[in-house]
Each structure stands twice: as structure tokens, then as C-alpha cells.
N, C-alpha and C positions, 0 to 999 in steps of 0.2 A: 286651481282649486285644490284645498285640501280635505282628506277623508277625516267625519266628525271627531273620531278618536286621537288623533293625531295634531288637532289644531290649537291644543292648549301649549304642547312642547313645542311647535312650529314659532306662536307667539312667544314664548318665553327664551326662546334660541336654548334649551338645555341640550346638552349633547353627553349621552351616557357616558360612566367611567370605560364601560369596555370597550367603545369604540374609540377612546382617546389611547387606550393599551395598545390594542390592536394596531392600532396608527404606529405608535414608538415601534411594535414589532417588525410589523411590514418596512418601516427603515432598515431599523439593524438587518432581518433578513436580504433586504435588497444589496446592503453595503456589503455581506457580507459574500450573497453569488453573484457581484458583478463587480468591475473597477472602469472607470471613470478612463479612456484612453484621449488626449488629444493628437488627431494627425496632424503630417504635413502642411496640410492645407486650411488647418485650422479649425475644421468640422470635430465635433466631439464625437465616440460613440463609445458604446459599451459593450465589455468583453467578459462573459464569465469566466467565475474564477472556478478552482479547483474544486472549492467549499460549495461552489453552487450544485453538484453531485451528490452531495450529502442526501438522504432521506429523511424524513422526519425525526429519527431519534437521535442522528448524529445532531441535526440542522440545532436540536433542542439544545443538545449539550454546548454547542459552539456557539449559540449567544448567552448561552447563561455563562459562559466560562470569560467570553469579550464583551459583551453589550450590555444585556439586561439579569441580571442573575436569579429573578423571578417570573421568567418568562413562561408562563404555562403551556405543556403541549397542547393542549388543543389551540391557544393564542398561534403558534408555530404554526400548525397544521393548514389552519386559517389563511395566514399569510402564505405559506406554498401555494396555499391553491390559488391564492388572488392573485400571484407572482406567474404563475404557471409551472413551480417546480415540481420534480415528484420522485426524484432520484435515480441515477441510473442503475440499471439492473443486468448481470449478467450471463452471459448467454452459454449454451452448451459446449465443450472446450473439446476438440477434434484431438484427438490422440496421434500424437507424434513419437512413443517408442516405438524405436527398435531393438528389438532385447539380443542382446551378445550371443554368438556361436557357442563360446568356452562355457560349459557346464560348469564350472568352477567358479564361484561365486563366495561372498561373503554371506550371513547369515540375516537377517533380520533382526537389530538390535531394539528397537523403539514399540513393535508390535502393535501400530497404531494409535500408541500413546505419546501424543504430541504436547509433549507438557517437560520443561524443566527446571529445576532447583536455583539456577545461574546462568548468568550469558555466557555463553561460549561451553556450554555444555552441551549442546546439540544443535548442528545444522542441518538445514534439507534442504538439497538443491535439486532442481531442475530447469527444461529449457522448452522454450514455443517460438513461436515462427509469427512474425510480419511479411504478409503480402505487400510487394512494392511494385511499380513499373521496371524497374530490372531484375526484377526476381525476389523469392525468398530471402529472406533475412531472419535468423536463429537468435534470442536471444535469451542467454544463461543466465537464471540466479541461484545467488546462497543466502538464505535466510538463517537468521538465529531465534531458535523457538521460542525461548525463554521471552524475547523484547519482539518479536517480529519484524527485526530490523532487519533489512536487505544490505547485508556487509559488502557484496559485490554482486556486478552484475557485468556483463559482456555479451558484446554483437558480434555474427562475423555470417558469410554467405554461404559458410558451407557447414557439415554438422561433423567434421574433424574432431579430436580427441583434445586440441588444443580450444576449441567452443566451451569445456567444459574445467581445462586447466588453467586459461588463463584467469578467471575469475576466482581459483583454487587461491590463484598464485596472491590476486588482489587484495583477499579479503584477509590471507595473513599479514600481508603489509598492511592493511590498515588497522590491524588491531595491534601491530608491534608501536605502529607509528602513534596509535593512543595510548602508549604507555601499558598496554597490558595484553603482551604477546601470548601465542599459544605454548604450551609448555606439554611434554612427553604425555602419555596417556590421561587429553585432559578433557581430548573431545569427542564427538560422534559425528561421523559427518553420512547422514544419510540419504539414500537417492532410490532411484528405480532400477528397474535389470537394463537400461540401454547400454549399449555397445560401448558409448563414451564412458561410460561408469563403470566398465568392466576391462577398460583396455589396463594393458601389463602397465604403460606409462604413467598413467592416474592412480593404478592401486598401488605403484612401487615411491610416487610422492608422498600418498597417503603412511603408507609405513616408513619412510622417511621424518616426515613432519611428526610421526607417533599416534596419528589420529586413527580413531578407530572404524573402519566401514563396518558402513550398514546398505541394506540392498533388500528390498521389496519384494514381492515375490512378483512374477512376470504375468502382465495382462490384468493386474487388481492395481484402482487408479486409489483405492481408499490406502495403501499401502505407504505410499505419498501424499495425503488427501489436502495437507498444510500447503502445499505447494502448489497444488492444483488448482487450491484455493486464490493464491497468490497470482500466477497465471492468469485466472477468471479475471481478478482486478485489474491487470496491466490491461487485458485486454479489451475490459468496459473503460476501465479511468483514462488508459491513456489512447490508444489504438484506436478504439472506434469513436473517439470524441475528437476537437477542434479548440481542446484546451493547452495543448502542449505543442501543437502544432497546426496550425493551419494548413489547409487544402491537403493534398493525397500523398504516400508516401513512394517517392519515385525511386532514392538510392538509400541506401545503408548509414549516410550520412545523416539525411533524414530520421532515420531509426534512431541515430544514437543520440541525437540532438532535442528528440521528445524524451525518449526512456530517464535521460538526465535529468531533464526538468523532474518529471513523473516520480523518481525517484526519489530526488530531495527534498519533493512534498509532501510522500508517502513517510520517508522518514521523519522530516523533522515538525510536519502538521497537520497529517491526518489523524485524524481521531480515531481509533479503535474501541471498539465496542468491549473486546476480551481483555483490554487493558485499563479498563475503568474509563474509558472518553479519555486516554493520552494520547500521543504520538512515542513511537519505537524507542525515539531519543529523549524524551522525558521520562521516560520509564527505567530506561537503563540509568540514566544519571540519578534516579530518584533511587536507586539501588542500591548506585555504587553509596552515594551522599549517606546513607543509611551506614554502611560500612568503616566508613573513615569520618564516622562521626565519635570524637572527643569523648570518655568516659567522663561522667559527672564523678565530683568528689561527694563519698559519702556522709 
């Protein structure tokens, strides 16, 4: 039986334009938080992806940018909810300094102003910890503010001075091995007052390399607050999800074998909101590309 209002379209099979939209959208959004796995045994199922975390505003920009480029948020919104997505969200970050004995410290260079002019003008790093089945697991990053690109990052089980140099050490090689090394007073590399951040080893690298420390003031997390932020993410996107890794994290191997994935997703295809809906490495190349762009003739 049909209700009297409804039995002219029932006859006539019309079926509205927004429910044919909505239809395209809830595709593309499904394509886009799940993929398509065949196992062993030949059973299909489906795994989400990284993109399926997104929230509404990101979820918008990523199929207007892949799928539909007039996809309306409310159209989006529609589809989360029909999908059951709703994005993940971050939870309170447990404070792991320990601030250095030596009163002798570097200054505060950045003053809360996390913002700069070019890549490689200022890093901030710091480090958090994965609960596993054999214990803690530490791990370091260095961000660069300008692109929010995570140049390096390292794991190790214990919170040594080398937790925090080895990653020092990574991120200059990979910026030499891009063709565009650090050169004498070019950088800022700022952190928190922990111990790692203040050992002789780490500050007498830093005046080596020519970069300049900076150093928060101790017990204020806004001081570092880019990082903090950072942290928050590892720890919703990849830590407490089953997208980089399935089931629990038992050793250090573990850790480094999600943080990887996490990593190379966040750099080369996560969307940021502060970066116009890019990723870290579309931004810096849209930069550099901007630079060693060709003078037109007048």
C-alpha cells in the first residue's frame, strides 16, 4: 500500500536529482574509506583506508579534489552518516618531559609563533611513547613548520639522548640527499626543556651543524604546542586505529612498521586543513616549483 501523497511518483518510477547525487556521493565516499582486499582463500573483505578518518571537512575536500568536484557538504555529511563515518578524534596527550638538571639552557626563539617564511626555517621536535607487550616504545619527531612535513622520525625502548639525535642526524640527510642541504645559520630547531634537548651531545651537534636552538620554557605544553599537536595525531591516526596495523603492539618492530606507513601517508596524502587541503609534499614542491619558475620575457 501506498500513502495518497506519494502514489503519483511511485506510478511514474521519478526518482529526484538529489537522491541520484547523493547515490554518486556515497560511492565515491565509500571508495574512498575502504579498499577492496582479496584473501588467501579467496573471500573478499574490506579494510579502511587512512582517508576513512577524515572528518567532514577534510572527507569534502578529498572527493572534490578525486571524484566529484561539486560535491556539496551537506551531500558529504549525508553520506558519513549513511556510511557510519564520523572521524576520528583526539584524545588528552599524557606529558612525558623530563626537563634537564643544567639550568643552562637556550632561549626561546619562536615565542609561540609557529609560522614560517620557507622550509627549513624552523623545526620542532619532539617525542611520545607506545605502550606495547614488552614495554615502552619512545618515538622522536622533527617537523618543519613551514610545510608540516615530518623530515624524520625514530623509535628506540629507551629515552637516551641518541632517541633524539638519531632523528637530528636523519633529517639532515634527507634534506642533503634532496638536493637542498642545511647550510650555517639557516635554521631553528626548536623543542621542549627535556633532558634529551639539553644534553652537551645534542647542543654541541646543533652548533656544529650551525642551527640555531630554541627551547620552551619548562612545564608550558603551548611552548611546543605544533608538536603536541603532531603527537595527538600519531596517536589517534595511527596508535589507537587498525589502519597501519592490525591487532596489538607487542615489540618495537611493530612500532616502527606502523609509524612508517602513518608517516608516508601523513606526508605525501593527508590533507591539511592550514595548508589549503594539501599534503606536507605538495606544498613544499608547490613552493619550491614557484621558485625555479622561468622569467617570462617582457
Amino acid at each position: 500500500m501506498f500513502a495518497a501523497r506519494t502514489y503519483r511518483s511511485w506510478k511514474h518510477g521519478t526518482i529526484s536529482q538529489r537522491t541520484v547525487s547523493d547515490a554518486h556521493v556515497i560511492d565515491a565516499v565509500r571508495s574512498a574509506a575502504w579498499q577492496v582486499e582479496t584473501l588467501p582463500d579467496g573471500s573478499i573483505r574490506r579494510k579502511m583506508t587512512p582517508e576513512g578518518m577524515y572528518g567532514r571537512k577534510k572527507m569534502t575536500a578529498l572527493i572534490r579534489r578525486t571524484a566529484i568536484a561539486d560535491a556539496s557538504w551537506g551531500a558529504i555529511d549525508r553520506a558519513m552518516q549513511f556510511l557510519g563515518l564520523s572521524g576520528v578524534t583526539r584524545a588528552k596527550a599524557i606529558r612525558t618531559t623530563i626537563p634537564g638538571k643544567d639550568g643552562n639552557r637556550a632561549g626561546d626563539l619562536l615565542d609561540r609563533d609557529f609560522t614560517a617564511p620557507r622550509p627549513d626555517h624552523t623545526w620542532v621536535m619532539d617525542f611520545t611513547y607506545v605502550r606495547t607487550w614488552s614495554g615502552f616504545v619512545y618515538v622522536a619527531f622533527i617537523l618543519d613548520v613551514f610545510s608540516q612535513r615530518i623530515v624524520a622520525w625514530h623509535a628506540q625502548t629507551t629515552m637516551h639522548t641518541n632517541l633524539v639525535m638519531t632523528p637530528l642526524r636523519m633529517a639532515l640527510w634527507e634534506r642533503e640527499r634532496q638536493g637542498r642541504p642545511i647550510k650555517p645559520r639557516q635554521l631553528r630547531a626548536h623543542s621542549d626543556a627535556g633532558s634529551q634537548y639539553t644534553a652537551v651531545t645534542y647542543t654541541e651537534r646543533l652548533a656544529l651543524e650551525g642551527i640555531s636552538p630554541s627551547i620552551g620554557t619548562i612545564g608550558d605544553a603551548y611552548d611546543n604546542a605544533l608538536m603536541e599537536t603532531i603527537n595527538g595525531l600519531y596517536k589517534a591516526e595511527c596508535v589507537r586505529t587498525t589502519i597501519f596495523h592490525e591487532g596489538p603492539f607487542k615489540t618495537i618492530t611493530d612500532v616502527e612498521y606502523a609509524t612508517s606507513g602513518w608517516v608516508d601517508w601523513y606526508n605525501n596524502r593527508r590533507l591539511h586543513g592550514s595548508l589549503a587541503m594539501v599534503s606536507p609534499n605538495e606544498y613544499e614542491q608547490t613552493y619550491y616549483a614557484a621558485l625555479d619558475r622561468e622569467l617570462l620575457p617582457v
